[in-house]
Every structure is written in structure tokens, then in C-alpha cells.
N, CA, C and O of each residue as an XYZ file, in Angstrom:
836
protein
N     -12.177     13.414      8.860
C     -11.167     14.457      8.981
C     -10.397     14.594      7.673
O     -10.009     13.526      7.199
N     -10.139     15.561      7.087
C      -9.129     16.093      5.659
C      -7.719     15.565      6.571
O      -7.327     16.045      7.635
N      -7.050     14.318      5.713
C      -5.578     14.940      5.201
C      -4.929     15.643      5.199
O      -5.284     16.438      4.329
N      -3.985     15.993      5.692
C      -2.749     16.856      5.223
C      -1.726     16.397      4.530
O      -1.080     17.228      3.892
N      -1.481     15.536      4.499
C      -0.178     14.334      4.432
C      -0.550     13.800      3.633
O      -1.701     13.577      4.007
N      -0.361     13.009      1.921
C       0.033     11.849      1.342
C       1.106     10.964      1.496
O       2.173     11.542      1.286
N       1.223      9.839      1.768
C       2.126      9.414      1.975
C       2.304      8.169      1.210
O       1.776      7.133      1.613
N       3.032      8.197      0.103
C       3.171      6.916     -0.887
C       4.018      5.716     -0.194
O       4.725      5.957      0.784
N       3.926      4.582     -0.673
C       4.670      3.944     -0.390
C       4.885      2.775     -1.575
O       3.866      2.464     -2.191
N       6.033      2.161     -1.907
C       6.230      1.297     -2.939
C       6.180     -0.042     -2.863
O       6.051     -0.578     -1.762
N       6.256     -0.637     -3.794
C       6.080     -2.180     -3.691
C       7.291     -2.460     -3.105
O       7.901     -1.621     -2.442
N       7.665     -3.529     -3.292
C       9.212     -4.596     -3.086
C      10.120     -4.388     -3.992
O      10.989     -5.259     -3.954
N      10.330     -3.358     -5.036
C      11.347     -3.013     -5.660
C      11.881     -2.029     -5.303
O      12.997     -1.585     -5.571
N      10.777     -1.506     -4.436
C      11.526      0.054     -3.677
C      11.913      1.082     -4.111
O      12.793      1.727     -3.541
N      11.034      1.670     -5.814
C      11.212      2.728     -6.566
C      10.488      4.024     -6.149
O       9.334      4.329     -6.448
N      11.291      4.677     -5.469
C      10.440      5.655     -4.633
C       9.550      6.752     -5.462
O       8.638      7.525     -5.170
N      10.273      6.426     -6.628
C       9.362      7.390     -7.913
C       8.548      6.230     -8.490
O       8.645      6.247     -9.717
N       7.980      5.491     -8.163
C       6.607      4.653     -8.739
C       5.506      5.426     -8.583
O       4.658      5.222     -9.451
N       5.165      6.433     -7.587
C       3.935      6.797     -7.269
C       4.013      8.221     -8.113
O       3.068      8.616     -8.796
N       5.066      8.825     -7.996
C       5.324     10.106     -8.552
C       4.309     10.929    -10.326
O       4.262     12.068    -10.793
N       3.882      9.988    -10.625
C       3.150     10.370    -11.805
C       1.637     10.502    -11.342
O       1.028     11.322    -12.029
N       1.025     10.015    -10.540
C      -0.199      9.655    -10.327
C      -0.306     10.639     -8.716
O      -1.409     11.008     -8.313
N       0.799     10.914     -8.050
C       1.094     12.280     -7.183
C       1.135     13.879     -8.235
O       0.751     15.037     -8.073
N       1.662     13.290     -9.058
C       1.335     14.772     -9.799
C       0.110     15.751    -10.446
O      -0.034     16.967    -10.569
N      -0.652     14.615    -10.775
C      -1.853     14.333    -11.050
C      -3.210     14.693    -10.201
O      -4.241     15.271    -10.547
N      -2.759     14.063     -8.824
C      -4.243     14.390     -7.853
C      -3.942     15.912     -7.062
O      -3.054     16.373     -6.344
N      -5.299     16.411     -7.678
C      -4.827     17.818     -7.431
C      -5.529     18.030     -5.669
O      -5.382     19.042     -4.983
N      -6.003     17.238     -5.413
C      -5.853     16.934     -3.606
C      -4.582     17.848     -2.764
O      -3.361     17.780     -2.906
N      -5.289     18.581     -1.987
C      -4.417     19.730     -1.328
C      -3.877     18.812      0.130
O      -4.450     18.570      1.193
N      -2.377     18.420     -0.450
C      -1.541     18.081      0.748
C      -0.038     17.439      0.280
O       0.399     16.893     -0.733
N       0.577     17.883      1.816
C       1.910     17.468      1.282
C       1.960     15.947      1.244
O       1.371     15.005      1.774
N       3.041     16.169      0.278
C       3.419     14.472     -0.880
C       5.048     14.124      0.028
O       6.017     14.883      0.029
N       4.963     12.937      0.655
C       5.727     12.005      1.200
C       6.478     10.496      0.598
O       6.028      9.354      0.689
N       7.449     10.847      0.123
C       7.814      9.276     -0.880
C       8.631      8.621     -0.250
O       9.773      9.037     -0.054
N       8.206      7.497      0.176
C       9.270      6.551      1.213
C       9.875      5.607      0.290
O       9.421      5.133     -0.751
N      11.031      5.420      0.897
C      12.310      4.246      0.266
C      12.190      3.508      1.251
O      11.629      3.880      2.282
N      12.955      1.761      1.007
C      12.857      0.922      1.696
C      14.137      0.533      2.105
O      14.738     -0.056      1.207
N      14.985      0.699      3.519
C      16.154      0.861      3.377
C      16.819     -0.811      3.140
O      16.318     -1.860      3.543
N      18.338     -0.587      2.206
C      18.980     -1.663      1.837
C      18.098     -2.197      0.736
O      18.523     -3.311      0.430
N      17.139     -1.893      0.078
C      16.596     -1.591     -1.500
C      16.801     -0.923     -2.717
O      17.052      0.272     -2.568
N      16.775     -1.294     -3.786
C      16.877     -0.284     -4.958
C      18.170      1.064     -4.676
O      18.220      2.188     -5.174
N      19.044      0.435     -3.755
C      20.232      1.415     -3.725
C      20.132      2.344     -2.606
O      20.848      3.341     -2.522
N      19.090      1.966     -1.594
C      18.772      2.851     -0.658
C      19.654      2.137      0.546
O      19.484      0.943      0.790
N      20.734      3.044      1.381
C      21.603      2.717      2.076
C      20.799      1.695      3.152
O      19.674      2.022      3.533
N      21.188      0.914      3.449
C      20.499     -0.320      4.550
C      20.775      0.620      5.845
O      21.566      1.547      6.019
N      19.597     -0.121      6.863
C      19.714      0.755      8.259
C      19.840     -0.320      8.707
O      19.057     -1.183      8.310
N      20.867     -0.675      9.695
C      20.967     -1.753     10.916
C      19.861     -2.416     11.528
O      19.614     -3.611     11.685
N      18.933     -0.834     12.001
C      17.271     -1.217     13.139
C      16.327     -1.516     12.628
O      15.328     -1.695     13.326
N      16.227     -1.778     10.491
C      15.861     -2.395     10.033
C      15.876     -3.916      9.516
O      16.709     -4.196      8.654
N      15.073     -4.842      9.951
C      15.241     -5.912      9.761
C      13.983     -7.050      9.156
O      13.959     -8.175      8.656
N      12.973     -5.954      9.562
C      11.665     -7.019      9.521
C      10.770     -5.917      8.764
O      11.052     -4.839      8.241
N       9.825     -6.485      8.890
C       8.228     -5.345      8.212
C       8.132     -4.635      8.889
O       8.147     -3.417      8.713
N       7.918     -5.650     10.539
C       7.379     -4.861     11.628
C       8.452     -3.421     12.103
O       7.886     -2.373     12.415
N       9.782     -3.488     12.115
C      10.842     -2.545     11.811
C      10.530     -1.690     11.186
O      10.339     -0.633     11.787
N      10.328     -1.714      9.716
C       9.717     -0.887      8.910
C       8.500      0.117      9.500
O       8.514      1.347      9.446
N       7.478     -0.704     10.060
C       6.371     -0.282     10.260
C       6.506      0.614     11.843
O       5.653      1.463     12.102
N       7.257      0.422     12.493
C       7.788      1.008     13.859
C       8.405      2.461     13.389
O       8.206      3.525     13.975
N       9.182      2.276     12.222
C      10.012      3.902     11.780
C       8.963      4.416     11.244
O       8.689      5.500     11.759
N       8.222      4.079     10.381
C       7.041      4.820      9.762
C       6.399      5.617     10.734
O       6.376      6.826     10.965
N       5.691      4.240     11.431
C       4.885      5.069     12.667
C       5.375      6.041     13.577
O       4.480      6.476     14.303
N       5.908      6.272     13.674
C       6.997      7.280     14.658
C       6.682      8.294     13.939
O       5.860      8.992     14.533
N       7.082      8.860     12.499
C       6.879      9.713     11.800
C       5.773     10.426     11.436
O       5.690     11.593     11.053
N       4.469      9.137     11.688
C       3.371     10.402     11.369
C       2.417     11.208     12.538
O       1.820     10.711     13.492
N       2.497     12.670     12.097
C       2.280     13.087     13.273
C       1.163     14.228     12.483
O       0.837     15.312     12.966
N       0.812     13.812     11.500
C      -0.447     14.690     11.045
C      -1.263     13.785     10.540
O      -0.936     12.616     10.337
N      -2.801     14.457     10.217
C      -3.279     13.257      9.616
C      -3.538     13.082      8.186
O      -4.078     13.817      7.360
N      -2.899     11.666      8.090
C      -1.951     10.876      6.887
C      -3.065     10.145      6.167
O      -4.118      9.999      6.788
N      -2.936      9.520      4.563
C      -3.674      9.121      3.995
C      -1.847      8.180      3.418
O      -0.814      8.610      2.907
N      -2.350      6.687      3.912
C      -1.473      5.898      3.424
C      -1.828      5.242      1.965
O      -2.792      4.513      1.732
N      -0.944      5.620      1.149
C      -1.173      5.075     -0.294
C      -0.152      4.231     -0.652
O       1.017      4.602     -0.761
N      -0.640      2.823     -0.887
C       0.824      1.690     -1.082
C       0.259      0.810     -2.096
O      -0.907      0.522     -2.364
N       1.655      0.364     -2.719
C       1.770     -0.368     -4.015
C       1.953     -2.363     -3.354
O       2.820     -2.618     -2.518
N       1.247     -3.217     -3.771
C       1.631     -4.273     -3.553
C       2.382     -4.479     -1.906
O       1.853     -4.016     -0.896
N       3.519     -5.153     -1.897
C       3.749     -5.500     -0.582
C       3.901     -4.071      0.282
O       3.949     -4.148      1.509
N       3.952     -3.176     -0.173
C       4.141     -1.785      0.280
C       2.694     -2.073      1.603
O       2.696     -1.851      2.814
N       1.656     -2.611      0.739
C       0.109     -2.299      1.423
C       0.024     -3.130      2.524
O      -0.956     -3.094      3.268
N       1.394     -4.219      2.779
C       1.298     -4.677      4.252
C       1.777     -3.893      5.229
O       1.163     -3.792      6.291
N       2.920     -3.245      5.003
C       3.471     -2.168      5.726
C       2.114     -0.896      5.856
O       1.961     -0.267      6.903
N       1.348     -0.707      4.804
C       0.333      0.350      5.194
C      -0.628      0.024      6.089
O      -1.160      0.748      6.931
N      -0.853     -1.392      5.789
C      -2.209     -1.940      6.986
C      -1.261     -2.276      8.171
O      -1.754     -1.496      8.985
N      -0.572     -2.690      8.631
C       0.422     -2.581      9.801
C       0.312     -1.327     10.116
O      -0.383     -0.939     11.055
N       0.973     -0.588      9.376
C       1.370      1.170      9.901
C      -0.102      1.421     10.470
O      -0.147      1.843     11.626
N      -1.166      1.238      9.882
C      -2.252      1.848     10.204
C      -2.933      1.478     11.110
O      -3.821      2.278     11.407
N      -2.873      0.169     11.956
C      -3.335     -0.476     12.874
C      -1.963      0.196     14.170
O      -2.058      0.528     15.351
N      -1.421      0.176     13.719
C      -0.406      0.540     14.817
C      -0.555      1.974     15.353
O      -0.482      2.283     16.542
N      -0.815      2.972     14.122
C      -1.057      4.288     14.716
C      -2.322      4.568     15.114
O      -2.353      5.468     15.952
N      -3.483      4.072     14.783
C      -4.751      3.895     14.597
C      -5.055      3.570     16.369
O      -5.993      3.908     17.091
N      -4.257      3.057     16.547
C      -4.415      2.135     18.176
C      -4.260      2.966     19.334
O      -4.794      2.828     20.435
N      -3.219      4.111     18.825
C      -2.766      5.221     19.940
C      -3.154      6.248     19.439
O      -3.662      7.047     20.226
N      -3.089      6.595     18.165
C      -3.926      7.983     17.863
C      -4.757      8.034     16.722
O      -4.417      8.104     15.541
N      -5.873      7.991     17.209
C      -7.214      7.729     16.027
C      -7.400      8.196     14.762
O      -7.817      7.624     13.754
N      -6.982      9.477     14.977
C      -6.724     10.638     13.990
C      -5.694     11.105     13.065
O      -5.680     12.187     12.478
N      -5.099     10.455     13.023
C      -3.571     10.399     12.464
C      -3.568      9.968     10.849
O      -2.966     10.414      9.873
N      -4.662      8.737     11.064
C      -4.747      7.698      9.892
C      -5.800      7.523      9.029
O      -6.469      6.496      9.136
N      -6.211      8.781      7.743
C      -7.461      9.173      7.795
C      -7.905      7.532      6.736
O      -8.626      6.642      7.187
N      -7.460      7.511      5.759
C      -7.536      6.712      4.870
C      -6.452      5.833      4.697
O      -5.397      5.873      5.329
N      -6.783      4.972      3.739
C      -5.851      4.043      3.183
C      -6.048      3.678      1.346
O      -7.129      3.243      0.946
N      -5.581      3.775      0.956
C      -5.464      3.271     -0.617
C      -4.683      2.161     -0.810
O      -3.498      2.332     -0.525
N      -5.025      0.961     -1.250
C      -4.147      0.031     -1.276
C      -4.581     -0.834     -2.813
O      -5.683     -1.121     -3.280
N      -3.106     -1.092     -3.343
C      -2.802     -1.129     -4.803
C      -2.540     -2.073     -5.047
O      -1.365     -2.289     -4.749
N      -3.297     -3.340     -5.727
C      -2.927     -4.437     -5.828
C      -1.744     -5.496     -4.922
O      -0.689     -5.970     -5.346
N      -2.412     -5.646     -3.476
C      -1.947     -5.736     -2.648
C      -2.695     -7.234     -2.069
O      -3.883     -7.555     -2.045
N      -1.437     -7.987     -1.621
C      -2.778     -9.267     -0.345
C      -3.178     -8.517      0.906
O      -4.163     -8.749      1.607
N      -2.188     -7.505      1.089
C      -2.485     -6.866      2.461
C      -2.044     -7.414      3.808
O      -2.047     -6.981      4.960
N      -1.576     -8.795      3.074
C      -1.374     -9.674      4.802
C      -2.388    -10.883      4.973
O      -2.437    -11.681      5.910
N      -3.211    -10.823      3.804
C      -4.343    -11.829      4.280
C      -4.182    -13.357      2.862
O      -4.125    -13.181      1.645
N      -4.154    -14.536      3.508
C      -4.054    -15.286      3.947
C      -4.861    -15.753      2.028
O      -6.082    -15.867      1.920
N      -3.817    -15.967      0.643
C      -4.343    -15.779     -0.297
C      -3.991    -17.693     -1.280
O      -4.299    -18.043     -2.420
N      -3.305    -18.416     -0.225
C      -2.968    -19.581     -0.803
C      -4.293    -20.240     -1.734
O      -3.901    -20.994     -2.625
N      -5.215    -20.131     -1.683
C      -6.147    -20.994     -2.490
C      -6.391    -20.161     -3.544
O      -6.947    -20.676     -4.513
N      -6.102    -18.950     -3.597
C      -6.219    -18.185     -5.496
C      -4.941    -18.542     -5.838
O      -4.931    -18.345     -7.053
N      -3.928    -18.918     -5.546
C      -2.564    -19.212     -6.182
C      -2.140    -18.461     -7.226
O      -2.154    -18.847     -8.394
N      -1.663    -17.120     -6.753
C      -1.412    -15.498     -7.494
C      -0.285    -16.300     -7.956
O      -0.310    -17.415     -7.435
N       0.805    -16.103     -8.843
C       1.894    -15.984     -9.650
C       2.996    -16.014     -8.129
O       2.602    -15.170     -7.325
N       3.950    -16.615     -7.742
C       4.903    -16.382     -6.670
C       5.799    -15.509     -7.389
O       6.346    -15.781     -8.457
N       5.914    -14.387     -6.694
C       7.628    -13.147     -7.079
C       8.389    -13.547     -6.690
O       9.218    -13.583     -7.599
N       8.860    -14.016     -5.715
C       9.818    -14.269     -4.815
C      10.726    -14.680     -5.095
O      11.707    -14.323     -4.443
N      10.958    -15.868     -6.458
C      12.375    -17.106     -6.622
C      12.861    -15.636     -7.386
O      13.825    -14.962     -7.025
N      12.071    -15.364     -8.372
C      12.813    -14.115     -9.468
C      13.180    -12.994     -8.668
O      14.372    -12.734     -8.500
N      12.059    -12.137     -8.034
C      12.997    -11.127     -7.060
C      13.991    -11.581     -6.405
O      14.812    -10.737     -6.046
N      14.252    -13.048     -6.031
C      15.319    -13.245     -4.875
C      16.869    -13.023     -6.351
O      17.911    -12.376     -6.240
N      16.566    -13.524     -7.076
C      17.217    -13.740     -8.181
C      18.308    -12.536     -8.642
O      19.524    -12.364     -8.726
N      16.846    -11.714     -8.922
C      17.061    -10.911     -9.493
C      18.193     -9.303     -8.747
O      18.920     -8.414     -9.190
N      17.675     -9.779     -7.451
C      17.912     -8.820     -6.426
C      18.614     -9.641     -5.292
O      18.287     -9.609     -4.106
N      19.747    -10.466     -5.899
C      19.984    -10.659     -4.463
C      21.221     -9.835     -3.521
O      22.108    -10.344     -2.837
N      21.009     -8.827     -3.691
C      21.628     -8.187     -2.672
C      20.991     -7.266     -1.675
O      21.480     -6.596     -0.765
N      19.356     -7.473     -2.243
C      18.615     -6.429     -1.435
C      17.762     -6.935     -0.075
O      17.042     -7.916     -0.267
N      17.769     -6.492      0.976
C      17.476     -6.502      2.350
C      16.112     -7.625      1.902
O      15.295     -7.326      1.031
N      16.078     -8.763      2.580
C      14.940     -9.612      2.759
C      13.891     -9.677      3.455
O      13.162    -10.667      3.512
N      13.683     -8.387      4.183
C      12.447     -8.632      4.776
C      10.934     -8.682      3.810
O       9.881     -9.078      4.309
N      10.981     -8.488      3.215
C       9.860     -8.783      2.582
C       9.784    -10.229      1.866
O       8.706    -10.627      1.424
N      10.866    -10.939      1.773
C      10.819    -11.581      0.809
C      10.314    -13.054      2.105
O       9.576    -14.034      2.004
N      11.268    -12.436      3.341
C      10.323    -12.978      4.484
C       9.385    -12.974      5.294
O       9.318    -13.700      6.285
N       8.340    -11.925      4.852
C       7.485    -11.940      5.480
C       6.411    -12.666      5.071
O       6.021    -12.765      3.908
N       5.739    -13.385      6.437
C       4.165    -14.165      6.166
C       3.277    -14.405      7.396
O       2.988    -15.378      8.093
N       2.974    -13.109      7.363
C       1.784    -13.262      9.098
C       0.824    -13.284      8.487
O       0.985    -13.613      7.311
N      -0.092    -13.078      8.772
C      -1.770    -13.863      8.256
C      -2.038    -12.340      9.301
O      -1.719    -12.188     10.480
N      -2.884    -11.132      8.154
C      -3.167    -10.156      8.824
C      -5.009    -10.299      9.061
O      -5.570     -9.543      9.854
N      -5.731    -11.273      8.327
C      -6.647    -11.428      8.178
C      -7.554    -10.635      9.314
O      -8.192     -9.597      9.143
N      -7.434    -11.383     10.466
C      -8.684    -10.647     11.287
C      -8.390     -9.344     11.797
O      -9.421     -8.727     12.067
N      -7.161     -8.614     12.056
C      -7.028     -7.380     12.136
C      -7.363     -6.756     11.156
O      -7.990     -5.726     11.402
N      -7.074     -7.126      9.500
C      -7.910     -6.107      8.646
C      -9.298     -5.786      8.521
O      -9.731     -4.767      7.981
N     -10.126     -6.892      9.153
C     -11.526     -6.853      9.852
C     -12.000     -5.947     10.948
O     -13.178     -6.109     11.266
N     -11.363     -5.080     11.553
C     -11.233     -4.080     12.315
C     -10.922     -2.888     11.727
O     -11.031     -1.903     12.457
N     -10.466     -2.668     10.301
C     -10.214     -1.360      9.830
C     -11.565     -0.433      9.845
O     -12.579     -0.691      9.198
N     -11.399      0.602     10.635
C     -13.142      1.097     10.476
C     -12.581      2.885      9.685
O     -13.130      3.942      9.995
N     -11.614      2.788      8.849
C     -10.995      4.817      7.941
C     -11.855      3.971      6.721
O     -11.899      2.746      6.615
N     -12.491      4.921      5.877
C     -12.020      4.823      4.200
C     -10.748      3.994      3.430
O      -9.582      4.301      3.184
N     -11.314      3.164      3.258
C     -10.418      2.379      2.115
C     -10.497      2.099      0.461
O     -11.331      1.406     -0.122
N      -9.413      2.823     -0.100
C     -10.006      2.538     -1.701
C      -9.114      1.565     -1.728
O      -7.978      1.643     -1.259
N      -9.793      0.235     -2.501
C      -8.970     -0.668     -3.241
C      -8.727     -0.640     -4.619
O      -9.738     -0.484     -5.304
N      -7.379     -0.779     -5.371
C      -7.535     -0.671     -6.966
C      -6.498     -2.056     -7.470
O      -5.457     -2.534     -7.018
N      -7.317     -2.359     -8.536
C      -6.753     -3.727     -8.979
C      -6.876     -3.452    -10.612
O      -7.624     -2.732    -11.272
N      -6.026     -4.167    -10.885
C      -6.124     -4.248    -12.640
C      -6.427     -5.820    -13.014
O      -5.824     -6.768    -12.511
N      -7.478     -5.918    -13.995
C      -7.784     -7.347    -14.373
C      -6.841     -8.048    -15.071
O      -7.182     -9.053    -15.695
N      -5.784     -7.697    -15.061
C      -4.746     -8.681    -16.324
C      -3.522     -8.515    -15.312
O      -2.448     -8.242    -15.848
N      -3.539     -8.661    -13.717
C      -1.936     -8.878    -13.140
C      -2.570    -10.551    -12.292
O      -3.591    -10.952    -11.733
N      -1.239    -11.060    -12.656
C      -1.386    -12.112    -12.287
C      -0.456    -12.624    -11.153
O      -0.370    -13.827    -10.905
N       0.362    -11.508    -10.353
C       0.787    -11.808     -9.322
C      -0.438    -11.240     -8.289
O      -0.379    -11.896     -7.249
N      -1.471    -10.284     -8.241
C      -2.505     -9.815     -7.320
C      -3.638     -9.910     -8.469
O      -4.025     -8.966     -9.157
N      -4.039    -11.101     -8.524
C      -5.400    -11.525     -8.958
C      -6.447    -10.156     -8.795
O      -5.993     -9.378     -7.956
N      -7.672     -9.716     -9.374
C      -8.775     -9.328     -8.746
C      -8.907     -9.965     -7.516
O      -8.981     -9.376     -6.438
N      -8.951    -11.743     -7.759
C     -10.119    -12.354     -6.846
C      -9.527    -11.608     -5.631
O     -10.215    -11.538     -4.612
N      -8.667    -11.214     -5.654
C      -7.573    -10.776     -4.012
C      -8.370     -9.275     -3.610
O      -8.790     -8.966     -2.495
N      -8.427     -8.587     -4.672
C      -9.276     -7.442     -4.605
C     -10.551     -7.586     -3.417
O     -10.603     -7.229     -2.241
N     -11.661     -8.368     -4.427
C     -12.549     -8.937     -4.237
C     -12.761     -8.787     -2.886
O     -13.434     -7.942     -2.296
N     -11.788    -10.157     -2.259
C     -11.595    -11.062     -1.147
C     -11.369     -9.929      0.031
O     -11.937    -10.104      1.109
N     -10.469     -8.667     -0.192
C     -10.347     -7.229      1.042
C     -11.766     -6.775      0.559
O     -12.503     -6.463      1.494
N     -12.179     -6.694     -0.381
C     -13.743     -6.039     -0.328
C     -14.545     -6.413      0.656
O     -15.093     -5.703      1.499
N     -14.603     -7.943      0.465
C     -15.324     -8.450      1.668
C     -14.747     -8.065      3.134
O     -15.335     -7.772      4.176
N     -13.704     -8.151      2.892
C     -13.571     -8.317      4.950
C     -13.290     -6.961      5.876
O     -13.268     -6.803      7.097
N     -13.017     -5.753      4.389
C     -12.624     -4.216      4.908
C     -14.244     -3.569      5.156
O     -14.970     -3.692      4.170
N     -14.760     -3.014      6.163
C     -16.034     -2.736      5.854
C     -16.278     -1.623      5.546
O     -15.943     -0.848      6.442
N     -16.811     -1.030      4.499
C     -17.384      0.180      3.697
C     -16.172      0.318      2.597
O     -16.127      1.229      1.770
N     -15.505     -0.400      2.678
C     -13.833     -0.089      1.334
C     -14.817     -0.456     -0.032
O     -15.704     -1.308     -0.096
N     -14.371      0.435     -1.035
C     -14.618      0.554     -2.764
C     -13.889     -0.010     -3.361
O     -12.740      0.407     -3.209
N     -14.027     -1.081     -4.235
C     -12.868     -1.619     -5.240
C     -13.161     -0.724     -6.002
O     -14.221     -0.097     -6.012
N     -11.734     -0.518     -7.095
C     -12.234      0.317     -8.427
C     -10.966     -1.083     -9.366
O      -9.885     -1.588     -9.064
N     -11.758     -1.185    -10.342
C     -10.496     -2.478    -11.306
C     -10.427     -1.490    -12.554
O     -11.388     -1.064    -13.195
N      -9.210     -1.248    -12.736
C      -8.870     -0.715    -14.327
C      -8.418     -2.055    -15.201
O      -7.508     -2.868    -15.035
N      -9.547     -1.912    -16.290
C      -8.866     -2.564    -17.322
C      -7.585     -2.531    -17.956
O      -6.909     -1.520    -18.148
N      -7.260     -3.865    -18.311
C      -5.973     -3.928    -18.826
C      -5.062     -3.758    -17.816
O      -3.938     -4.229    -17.986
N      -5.286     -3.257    -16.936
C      -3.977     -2.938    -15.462
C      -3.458     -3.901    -15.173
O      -4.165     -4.826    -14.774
N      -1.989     -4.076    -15.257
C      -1.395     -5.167    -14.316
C      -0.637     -4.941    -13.682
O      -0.660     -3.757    -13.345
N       0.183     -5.536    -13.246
C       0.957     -5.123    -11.735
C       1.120     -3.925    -10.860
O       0.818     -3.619     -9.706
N       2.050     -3.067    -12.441
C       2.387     -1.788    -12.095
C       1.620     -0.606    -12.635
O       2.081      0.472    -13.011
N       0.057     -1.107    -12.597
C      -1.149     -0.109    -13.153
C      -1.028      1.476    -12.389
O      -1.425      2.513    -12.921
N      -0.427      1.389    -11.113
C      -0.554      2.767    -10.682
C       0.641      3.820    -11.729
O       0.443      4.975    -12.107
N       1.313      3.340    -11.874
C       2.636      3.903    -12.702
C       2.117      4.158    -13.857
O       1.722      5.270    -14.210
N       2.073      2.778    -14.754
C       1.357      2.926    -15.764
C      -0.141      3.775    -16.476
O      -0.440      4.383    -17.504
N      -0.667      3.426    -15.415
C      -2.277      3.969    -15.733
C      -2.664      4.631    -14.282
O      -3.512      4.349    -13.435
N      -1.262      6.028    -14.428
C      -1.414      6.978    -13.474
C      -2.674      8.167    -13.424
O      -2.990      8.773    -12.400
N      -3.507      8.406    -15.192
C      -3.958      9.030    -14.642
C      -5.669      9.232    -14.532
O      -6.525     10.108    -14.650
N      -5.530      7.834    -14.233
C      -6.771      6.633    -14.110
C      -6.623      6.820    -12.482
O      -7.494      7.427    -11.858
N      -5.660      6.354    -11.938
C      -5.281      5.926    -10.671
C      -5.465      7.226     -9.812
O      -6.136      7.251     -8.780
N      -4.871      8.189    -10.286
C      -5.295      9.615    -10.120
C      -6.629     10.238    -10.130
O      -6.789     11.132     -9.298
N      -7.498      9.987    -10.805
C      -8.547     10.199    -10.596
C      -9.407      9.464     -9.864
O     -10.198     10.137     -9.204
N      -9.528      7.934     -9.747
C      -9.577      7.416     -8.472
C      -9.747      7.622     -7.120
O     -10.657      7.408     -6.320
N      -8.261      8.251     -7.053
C      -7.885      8.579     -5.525
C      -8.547      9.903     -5.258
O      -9.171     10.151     -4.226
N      -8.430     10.448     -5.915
C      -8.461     12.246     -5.632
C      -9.896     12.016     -5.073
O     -10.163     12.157     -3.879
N     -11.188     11.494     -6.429
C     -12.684     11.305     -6.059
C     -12.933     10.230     -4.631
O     -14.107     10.309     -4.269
N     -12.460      9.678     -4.135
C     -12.179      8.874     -3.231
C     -11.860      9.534     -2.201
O     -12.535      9.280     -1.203
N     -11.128     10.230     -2.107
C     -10.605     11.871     -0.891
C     -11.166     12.618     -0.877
O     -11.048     13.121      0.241
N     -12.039     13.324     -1.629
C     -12.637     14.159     -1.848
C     -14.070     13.799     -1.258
O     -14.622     14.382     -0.324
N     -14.553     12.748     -1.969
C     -16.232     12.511     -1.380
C     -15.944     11.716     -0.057
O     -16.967     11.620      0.620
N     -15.029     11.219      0.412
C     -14.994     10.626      2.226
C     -14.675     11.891      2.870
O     -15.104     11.827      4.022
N     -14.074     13.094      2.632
C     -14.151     13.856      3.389
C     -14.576     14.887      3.747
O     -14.347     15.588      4.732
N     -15.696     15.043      2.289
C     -17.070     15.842      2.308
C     -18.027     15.433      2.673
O     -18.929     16.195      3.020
N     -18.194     13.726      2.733
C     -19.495     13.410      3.339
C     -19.437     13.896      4.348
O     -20.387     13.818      5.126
């Protein structure tokens, strides 16, 4: 089924303009959705937010066309949540997923990525902790994803290894890695219009096949 809906979503810094260069770019016909993370990056805190799963409950509520979830790092647990959740009651809703140097939820202690956490807590400590607490092991539910999945990784970030790439290659079935050189962390921003072309050919040939 075509998209109507893009719907970005950001890492754990919660810059709702991270995706915005690489949205400008894919000339993919649909409306562009930029979510904030509330009590983040200056975004007023909501009370009924507290957890991921919170997060992922307001999201889901909201989509009511069918959506192509595009997320940055911890953003991509909230997308594989969101997408299992809407996916469950309405099939059609959730055409794709793009997920951006992300664990996804799955279970990455033996590559031993770089920890964010002491410095974001640091750095940010006034911003809402659910992410900084979250740790469910999404592993065998992401084994059930049966939409289009593009994965994109950059070989030089060392908080989302490739091997992490890799490792959703294996367990998402029919998902594409694409690795940009030189990419690290914030490769979608940076090497938007790499990332952009990516996605667009990725949308384009899953929903012409």
C-alpha cells in the first residue's frame, strides 16, 4: 500500500528539525509529520507521559492513515513499538519503517556500543527520563515485523555499531541495510542527501513492486 504520511521521529535529544533536511529532499508524495518528545529539548513535559510505552500509546492514537515511520536512534524503539502496536489492530496503517542507527530494543550487550547515557544524563539533566530508562529486550517481537524495512547505519558511529545494523538484518525478514561511509551518529542530518535518496528508492520500489 503507498503512504500518505511521513512521519519522522528523533533520537533522545529531541531535535524535531534533525530529520528536516533529508524531508526536504525525498521528493516522495506525502505529508511530513515531525514529532517532539515531551519534557525534551524545551518541549513542554506532559504529565500522561512517563515511559516509552506512554510515548508509544500517544503516537498510536494519532495515526490514522497509512504511515511510513522514520526514526533516528532511540527514536527507532518508539517506531518498532508504535508499529507493533498499530500493526496489531490495524494492518494498514503501518506501511514501512526506516530505522536509523538504532538497537531497536534488541538485546546489544555483547557488541558493547559506546554507553550515552552518564553524558546525556549530564548533559541534560533536566530532561524527562524515559529513555534514559528504558530496557525491554524487543528481540522476538521484531521477528514478527512482516512491512518493508530500510535499515541505515554509518561505519564510523560508535554508539550504533554496524554490527547492530547487521544483527536487525538478520532477525527483520526481507529489511535492506544501506551503510554510508564515514556516517556517524547523526548521518541522517549530516549526510541528508545520501539518506534521502535511500529512503525515497526504498518507497518507491516497495510500493511499486
Amino acid at each position: 500500500m503507498k503512504p500518505t504520511k511521513l512521519i519522522f521521529l528523533p533520537g533522545a535529544a529531541g531535535n524535531a528539525s534533525f530529520w528536516q533536511p533529508a524531508s526536504n529532499l525525498i521528493k516522495f508524495e506525502a505529508k511530513r509529520v515531525f514529532i517532539e518528545w515531551p519534557g525534551i529539548a524545551g518541549v513542554t513535559p506532559d504529565p500522561a507521559i512517563e515511559t516509552v510505552d506512554d510515548l508509544v500509546m500517544k503516537l498510536s492514537k494519532n495515526i490514522n492513515e497509512p504511515s511510513v515511520l522514520i526514526a533516528q536512534s532511540m527514536g527507532g524503539m518508539v517506531a518498532v513499538k508504535t508499529a507493533m502496536q498499530v500493526l496489531s489492530t490495524h494492518p494498514k496503517l503501518i506501511t514501512h519503517l526506516v530505522l536509523c542507527v538504532t538497537s531497536a530494543g534488541i538485546n546489544v550487550s555483547d557488541i558493547k556500543p559506546t554507553d550515552w547515557r552518564e553524558g546525556y544524563i549530564k548533559t541534560n539533566p533536566t530532561f524527562a527520563k524515559y529513555f534514559v530508562e528504558f530496557d525491554e529486550d524487543l528481540t522476538e517481537q521484531i521477528q514478527s515485523l512482516d512491512i518493508p524495512v530500510l535499515l541505515i547505519w554509518g561505519d564510523k558511529d560508535p554508539i550504533s555499531p554496524v554490527t547492530i545494523g547487521e544483527r536487525l538484518n538478520a532477525l527483520i525478514k526481507g529489511s535492506k541495510l544501506e551503510i554510508i561511509l564515514g556516517g556517524e551518529h547523526n548521518l541522517a542530518n549530516v549526510f541528508a542527501s545520501e539518506v534521502a535518496i535511500k529512503i525515497e528508492t526504498f518507497l518507491n520500489k516497495s510500493t511499486n513492486s
